[in-house]
C-alpha positions in Angstrom: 11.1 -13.8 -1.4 13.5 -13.5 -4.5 11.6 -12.3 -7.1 13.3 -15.1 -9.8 11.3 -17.5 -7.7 7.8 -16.1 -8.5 8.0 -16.8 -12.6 9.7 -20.3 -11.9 6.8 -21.3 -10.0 4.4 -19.9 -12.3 5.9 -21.5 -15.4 6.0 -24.6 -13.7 2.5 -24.6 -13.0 1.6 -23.6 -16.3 4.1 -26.5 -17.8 2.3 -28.9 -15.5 -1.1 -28.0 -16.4 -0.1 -28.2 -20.2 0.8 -31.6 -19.7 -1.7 -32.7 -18.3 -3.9 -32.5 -21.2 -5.5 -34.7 -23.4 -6.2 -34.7 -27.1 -8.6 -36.4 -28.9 -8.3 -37.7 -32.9 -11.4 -38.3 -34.6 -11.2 -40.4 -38.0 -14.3 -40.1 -39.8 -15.3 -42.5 -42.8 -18.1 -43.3 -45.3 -17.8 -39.6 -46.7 -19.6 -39.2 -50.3 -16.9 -37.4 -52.1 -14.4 -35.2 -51.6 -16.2 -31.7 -51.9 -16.3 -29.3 -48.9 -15.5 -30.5 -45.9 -15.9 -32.2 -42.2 -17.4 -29.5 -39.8 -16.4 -31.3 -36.5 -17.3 -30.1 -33.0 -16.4 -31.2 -29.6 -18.7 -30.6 -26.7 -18.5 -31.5 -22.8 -22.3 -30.8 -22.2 -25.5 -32.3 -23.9 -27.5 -28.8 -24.1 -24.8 -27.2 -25.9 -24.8 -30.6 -28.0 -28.7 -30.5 -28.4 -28.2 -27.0 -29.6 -30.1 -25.7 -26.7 -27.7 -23.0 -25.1 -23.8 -23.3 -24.7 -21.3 -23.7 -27.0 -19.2 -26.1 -28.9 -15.9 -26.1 -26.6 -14.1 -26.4 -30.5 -14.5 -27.0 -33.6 -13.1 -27.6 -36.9 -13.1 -27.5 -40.3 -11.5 -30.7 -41.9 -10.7 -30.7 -45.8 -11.9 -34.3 -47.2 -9.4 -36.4 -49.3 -10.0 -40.2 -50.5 -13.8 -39.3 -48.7 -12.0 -39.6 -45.4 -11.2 -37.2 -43.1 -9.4 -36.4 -39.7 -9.9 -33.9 -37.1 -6.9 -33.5 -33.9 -8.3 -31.5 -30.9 -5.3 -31.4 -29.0 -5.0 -29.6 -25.4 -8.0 -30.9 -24.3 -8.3 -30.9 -20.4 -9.9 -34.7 -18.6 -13.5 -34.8 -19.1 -16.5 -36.0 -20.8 -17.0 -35.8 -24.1 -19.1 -36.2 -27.3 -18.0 -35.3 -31.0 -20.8 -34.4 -33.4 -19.7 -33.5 -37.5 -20.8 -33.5 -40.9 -19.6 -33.2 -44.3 -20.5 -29.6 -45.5 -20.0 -30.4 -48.8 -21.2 -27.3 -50.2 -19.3 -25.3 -47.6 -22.0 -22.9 -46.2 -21.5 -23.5 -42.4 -24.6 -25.7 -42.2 -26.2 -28.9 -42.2 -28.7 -28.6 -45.3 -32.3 -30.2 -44.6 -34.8 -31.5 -47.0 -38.2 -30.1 -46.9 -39.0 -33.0 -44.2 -35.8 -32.2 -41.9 -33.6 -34.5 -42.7 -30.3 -33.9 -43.2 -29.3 -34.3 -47.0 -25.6 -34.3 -45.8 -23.8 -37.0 -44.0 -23.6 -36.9 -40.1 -22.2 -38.7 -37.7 -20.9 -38.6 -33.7 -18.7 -40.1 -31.3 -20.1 -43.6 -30.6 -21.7 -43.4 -34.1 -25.4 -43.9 -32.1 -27.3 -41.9 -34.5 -31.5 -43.0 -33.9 -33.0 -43.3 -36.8 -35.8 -40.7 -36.7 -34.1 -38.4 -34.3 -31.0 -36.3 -33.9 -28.4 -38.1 -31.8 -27.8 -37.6 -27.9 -24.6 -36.5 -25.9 -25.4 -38.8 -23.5 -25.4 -42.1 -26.0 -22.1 -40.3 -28.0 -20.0 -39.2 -24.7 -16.6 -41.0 -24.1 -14.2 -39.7 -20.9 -10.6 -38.2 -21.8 -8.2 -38.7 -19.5 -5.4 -36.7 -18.4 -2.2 -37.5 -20.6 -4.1 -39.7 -22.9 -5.4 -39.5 -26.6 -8.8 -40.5 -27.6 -9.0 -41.9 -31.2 -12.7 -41.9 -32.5 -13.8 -43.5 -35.6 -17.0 -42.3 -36.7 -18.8 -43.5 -39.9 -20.9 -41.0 -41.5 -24.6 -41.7 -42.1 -25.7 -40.4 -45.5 -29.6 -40.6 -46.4 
């Protein structure tokens, strides 16, 4: 086999594959100011979303301006999805609590189904991506 032929076919694959993904905007609303910034993760599980065990397959950390922000997750293979975020507006990597629990920071997700007096689901805030497409997701923070 000539050995020219071996890389083609392996960058072809790879071209394909790249191609084939998906990518995913989230524009995300009703932000209190423009302090900190949008912590915005995407999952394709609900115990990684629940915080259980697993991982976030990305996430990222959005500036604020005009208390809106956007977040691109691009290269995103087909799949099922939900996108969780919040405005860390003090910037410390977390989602600050009141003595009761509840979050003193906005939060939203996907489908913006957020019960009141529990955390949201993956399962009520999962969309499909598929292949070659872009998902745009407006979500509209819930500040308490």
């Amino acid at each position: 086999m000539n050995t020219r032929l071996i890389p083609a076919i392996l960058m072809s694959l790879f071209i394909r594959q790249s191609l084939a993904q998906g990518k995913i905007v989230v524009n995300i609303t009703n932000i209190k100011n423009d302090k900190g910034v949008c912590r915005t993760c995407l999952f394709n599980n609900s115990s990684a979303f629940n915080g259980e065990t697993g991982q976030p397959v990305r996430c990222l950390s959005i500036a604020v301006k005009n208390k809106t922000a956007q977040a691109n997750f691009e290269n995103i293979p087909a799949g099922k999805y939900a996108v969780m975020v919040f405005h860390d507006a003090n910037s410390n990597n977390k989602i600050d609590r009141n003595f009761l629990g509840i979050p003193k920071e906005g939060y939203g997700a996907s489908k913006n189904k957020l019960p009141f007096a529990s955390a949201p689901t993956f399962d009520d805030n999962m969309f499909i991506l598929k292949d070659r497409t872009t998902s745009n997701i407006s979500i509209n923070l819930r500040n308490l």
